[in-house]
Residue frames relative to the residue before (quaternion, step in Angstrom):
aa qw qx qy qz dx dy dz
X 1.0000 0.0000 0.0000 0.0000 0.00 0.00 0.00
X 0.1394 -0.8073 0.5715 0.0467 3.38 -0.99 0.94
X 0.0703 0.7078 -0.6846 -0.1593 3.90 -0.52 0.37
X 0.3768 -0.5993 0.6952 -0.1246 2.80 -1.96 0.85
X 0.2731 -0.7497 0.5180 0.3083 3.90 -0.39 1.00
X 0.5842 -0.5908 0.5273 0.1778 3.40 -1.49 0.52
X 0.3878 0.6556 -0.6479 -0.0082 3.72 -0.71 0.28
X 0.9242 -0.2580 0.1157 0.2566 2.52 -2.18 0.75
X 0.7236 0.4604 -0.3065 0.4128 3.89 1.01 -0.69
X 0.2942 0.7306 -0.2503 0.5631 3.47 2.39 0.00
X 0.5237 0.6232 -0.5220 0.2545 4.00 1.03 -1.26
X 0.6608 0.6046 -0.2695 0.3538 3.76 0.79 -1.34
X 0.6074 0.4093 -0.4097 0.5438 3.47 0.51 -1.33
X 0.8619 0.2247 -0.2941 0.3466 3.76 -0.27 -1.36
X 0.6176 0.4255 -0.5882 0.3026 3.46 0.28 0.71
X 0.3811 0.6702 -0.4337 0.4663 3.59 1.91 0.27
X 0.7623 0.4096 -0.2250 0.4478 3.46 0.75 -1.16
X 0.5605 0.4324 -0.4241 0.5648 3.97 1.04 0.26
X 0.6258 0.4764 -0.4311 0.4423 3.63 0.61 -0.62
X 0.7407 0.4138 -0.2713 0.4545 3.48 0.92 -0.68
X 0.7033 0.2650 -0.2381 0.6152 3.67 1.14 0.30
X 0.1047 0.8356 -0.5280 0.1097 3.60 0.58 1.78
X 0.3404 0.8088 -0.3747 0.2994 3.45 1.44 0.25
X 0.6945 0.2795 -0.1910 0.6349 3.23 1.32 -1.41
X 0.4719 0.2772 -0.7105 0.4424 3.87 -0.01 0.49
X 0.5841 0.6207 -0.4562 0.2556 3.91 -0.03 -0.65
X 0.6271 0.5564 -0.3215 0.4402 3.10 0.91 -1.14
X 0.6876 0.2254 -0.1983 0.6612 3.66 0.19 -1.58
X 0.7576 -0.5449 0.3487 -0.0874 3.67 -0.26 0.64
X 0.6021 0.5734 -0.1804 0.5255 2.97 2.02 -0.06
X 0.4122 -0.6134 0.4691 0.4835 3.85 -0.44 -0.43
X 0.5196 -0.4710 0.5060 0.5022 3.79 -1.26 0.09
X 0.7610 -0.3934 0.4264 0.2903 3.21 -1.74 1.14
X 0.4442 -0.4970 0.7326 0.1380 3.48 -1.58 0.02
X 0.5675 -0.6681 0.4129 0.2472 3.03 -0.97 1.12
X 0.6339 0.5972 -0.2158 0.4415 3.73 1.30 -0.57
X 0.5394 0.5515 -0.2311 0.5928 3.36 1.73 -1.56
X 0.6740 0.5185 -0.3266 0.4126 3.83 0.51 -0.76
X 0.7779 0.4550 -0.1822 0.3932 3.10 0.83 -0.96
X 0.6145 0.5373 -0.2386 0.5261 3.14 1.38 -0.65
X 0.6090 0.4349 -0.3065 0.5882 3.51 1.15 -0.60
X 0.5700 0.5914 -0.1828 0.5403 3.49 0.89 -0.06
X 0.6003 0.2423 -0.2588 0.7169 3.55 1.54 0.07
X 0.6712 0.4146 -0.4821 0.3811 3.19 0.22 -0.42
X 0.7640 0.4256 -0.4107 0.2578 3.38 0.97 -0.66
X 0.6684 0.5429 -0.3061 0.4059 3.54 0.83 -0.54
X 0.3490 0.5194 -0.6207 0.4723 4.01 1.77 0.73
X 0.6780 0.4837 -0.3926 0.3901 3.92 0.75 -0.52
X 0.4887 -0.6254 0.5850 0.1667 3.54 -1.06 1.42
X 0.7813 0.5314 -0.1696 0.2800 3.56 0.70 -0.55
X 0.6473 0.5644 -0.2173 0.4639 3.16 2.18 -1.32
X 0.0264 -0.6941 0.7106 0.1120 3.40 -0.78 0.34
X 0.3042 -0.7012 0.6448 0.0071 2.98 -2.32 1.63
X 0.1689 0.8834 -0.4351 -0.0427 3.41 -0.34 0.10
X 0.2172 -0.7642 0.5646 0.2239 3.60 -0.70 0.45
X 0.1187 -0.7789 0.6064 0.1073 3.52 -0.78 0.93
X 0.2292 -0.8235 0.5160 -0.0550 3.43 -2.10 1.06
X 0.4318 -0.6343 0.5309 0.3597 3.25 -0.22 1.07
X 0.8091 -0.4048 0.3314 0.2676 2.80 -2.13 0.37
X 0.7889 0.3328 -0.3277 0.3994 3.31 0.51 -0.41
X 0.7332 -0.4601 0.2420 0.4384 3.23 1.20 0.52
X 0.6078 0.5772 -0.3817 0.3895 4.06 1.24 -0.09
X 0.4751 -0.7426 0.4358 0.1816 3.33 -1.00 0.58
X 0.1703 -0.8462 0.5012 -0.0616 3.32 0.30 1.51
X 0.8290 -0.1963 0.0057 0.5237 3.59 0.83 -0.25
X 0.4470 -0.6554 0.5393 0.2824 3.50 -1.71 -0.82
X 0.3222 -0.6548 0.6611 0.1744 3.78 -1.63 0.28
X 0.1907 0.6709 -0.7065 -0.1196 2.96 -1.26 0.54
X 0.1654 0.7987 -0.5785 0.0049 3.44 -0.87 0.46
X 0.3533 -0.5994 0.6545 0.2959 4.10 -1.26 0.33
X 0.3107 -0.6870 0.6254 0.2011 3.38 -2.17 0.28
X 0.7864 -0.0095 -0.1299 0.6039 3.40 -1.05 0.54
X 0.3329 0.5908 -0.5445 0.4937 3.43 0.18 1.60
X 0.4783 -0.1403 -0.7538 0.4282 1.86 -1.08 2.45
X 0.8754 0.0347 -0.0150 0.4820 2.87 0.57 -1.64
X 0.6077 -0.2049 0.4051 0.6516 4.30 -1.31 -0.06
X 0.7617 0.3607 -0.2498 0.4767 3.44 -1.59 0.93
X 0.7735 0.4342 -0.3982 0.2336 3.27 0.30 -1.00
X 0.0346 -0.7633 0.6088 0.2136 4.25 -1.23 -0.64
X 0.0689 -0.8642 0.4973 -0.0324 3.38 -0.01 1.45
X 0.0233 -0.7263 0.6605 0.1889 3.49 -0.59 0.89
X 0.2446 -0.7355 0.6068 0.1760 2.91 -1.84 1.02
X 0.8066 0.2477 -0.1289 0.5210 3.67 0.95 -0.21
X 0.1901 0.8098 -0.5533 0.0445 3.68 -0.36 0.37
X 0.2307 0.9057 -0.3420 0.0976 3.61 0.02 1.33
X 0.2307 -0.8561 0.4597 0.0505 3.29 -0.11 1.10
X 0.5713 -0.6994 0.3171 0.2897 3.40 -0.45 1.56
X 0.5542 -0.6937 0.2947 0.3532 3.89 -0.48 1.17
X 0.7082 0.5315 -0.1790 0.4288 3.47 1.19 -0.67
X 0.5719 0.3422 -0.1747 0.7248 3.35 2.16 0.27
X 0.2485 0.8066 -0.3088 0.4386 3.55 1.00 0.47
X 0.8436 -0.0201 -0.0193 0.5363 3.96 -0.98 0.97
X 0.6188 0.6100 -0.3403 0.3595 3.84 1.43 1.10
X 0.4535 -0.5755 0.2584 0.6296 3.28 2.22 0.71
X 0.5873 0.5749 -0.5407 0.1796 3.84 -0.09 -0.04
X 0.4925 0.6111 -0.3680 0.4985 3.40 0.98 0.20
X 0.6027 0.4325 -0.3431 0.5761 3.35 0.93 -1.46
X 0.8132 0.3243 -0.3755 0.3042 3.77 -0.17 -1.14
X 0.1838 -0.9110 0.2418 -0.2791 3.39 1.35 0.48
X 0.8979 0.1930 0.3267 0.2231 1.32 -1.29 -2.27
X 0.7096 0.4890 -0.1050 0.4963 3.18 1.64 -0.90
X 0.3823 0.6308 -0.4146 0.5330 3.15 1.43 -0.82
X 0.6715 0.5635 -0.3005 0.3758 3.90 0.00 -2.04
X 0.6240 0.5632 -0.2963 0.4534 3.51 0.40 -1.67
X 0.8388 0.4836 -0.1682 0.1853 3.17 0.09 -1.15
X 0.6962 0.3364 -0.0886 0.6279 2.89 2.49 -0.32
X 0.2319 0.8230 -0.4761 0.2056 3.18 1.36 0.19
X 0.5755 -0.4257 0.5441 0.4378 4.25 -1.09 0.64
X 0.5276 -0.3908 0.6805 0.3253 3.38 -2.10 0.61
X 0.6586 0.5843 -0.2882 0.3765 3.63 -1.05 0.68
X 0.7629 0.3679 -0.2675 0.4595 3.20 0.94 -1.35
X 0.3991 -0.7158 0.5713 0.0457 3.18 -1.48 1.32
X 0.8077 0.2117 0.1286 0.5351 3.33 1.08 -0.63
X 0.0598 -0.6920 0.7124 0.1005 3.80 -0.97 0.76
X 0.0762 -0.6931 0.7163 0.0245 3.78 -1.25 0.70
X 0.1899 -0.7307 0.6548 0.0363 3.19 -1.09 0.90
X 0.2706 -0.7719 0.5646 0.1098 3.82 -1.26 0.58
X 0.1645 -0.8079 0.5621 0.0645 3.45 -0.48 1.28
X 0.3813 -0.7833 0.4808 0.0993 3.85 -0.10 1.54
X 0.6886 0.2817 0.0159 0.6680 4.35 -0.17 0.56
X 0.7819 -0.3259 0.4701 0.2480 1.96 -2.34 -0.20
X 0.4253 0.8205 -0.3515 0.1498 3.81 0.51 -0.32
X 0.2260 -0.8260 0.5141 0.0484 3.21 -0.42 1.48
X 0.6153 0.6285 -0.3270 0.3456 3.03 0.96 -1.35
X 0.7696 0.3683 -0.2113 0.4769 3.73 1.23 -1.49
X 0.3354 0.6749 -0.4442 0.4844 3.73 1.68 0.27
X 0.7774 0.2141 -0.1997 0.5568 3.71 0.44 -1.25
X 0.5729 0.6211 -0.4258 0.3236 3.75 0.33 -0.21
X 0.5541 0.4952 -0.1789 0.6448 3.55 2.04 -0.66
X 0.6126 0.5939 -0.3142 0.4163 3.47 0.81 -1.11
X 0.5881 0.6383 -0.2045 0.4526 3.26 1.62 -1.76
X 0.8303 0.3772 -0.1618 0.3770 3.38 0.29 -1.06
X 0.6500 -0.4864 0.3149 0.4918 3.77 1.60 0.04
X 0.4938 0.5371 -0.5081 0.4578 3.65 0.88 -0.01
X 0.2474 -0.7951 0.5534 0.0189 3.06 -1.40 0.62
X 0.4109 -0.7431 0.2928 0.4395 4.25 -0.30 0.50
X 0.3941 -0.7928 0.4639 0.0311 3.20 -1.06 1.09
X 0.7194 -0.1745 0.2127 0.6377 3.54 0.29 -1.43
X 0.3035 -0.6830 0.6262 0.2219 3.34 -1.21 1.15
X 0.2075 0.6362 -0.7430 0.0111 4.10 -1.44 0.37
X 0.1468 0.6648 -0.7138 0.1643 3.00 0.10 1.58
X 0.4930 -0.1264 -0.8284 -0.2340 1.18 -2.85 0.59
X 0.6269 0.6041 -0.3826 0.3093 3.65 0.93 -0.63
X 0.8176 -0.2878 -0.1452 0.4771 3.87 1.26 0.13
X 0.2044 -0.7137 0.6005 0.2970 3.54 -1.07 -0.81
X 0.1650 -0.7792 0.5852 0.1522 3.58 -0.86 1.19
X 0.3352 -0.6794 0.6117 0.2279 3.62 -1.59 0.80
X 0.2489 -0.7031 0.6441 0.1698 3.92 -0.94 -0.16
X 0.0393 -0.5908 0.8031 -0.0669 3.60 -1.37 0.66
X 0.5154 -0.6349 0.5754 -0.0151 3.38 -0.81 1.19
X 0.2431 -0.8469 0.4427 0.1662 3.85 -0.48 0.13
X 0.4981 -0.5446 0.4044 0.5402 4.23 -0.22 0.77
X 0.6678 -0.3817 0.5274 0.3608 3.42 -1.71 -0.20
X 0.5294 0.7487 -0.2763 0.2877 3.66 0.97 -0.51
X 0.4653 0.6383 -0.1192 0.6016 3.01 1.75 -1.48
X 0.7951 0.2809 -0.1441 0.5178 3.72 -0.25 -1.67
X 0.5060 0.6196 -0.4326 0.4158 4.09 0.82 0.19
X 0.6427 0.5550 -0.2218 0.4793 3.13 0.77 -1.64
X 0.6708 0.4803 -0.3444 0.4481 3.66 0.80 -1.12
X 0.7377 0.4048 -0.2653 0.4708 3.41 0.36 -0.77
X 0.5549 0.4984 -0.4213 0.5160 3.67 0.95 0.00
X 0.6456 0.4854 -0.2573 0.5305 3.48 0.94 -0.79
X 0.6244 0.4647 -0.3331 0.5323 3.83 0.39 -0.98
X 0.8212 0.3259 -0.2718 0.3815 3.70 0.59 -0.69
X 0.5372 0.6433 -0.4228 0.3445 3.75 1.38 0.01
């Protein structure tokens, strides 16, 4: 799995890759974005110093889905993904899980913690988090539930190597 940052000339591809995964507007109920709405949400995100976009690619190079996620969000420490979506027609084939792992594997010195946001009603993306070591955190339903996944000691090392240079 490969991610790749998003900018703003990206709006197209990722409003290709929601159009191809209308299941989850279904879920929360909404229609897939408009190519404009996408894009515009898509400026708004990159005025934030914190959000990171990313399009991710399977080995051979195709673009199977997207990341969205915020740093130290809630709190200092924190890595919150708000979107992780893997195009429906590329779906239930580990590319989510590796993901997920890929992310881990690059998280900032600092980060104490990944949280993950489960949008709806949505079991399916409840155990798919559950799957990967997150665990339930804070219920604000109906609009979400967030899971947590703690971070090795490795992470909080690096900080204290840093805090002391």
């Amino acid at each position: 799995m490969k991610a790749t940052p998003l900018a703003l000339q990206h709006a197209p591809l990722l409003h290709t890759l929601y159009a191809a995964a209308p299941g989850y507007f279904a879920l929360l109920g909404t229609r897939v974005p408009t190519e404009g709405e996408v894009t515009r949400d898509v400026e708004i995100a990159l005025l934030d110093p914190r959000r990171r976009l990313e399009l991710l690619h399977d080995d051979a190079g195709e673009c199977v889905g997207s990341l969205d996620y915020k740093l130290h969000y809630p709190e200092d420490g924190d890595l919150t993904i708000n979107l992780l979506l893997i195009r429906e027609d590329r779906q239930s084939r580990g590319l989510g899980e590796r993901a997920v792992r890929d992310l881990e594997g690059r998280v900032p010195p600092g980060t104490a913690r990944i949280l993950a946001s489960v949008l709806g009603d949505n079991p399916r993306g409840a155990r798919f988090w559950e799957r990967q070591g997150f665990a339930f955190a804070l219920d604000a339903r109906p609009v979400m539930t967030w899971y947590a996944k703690p971070l090795a000691a490795p992470h909080a090392q690096r900080t204290l190597s840093l805090a002391c240079d």
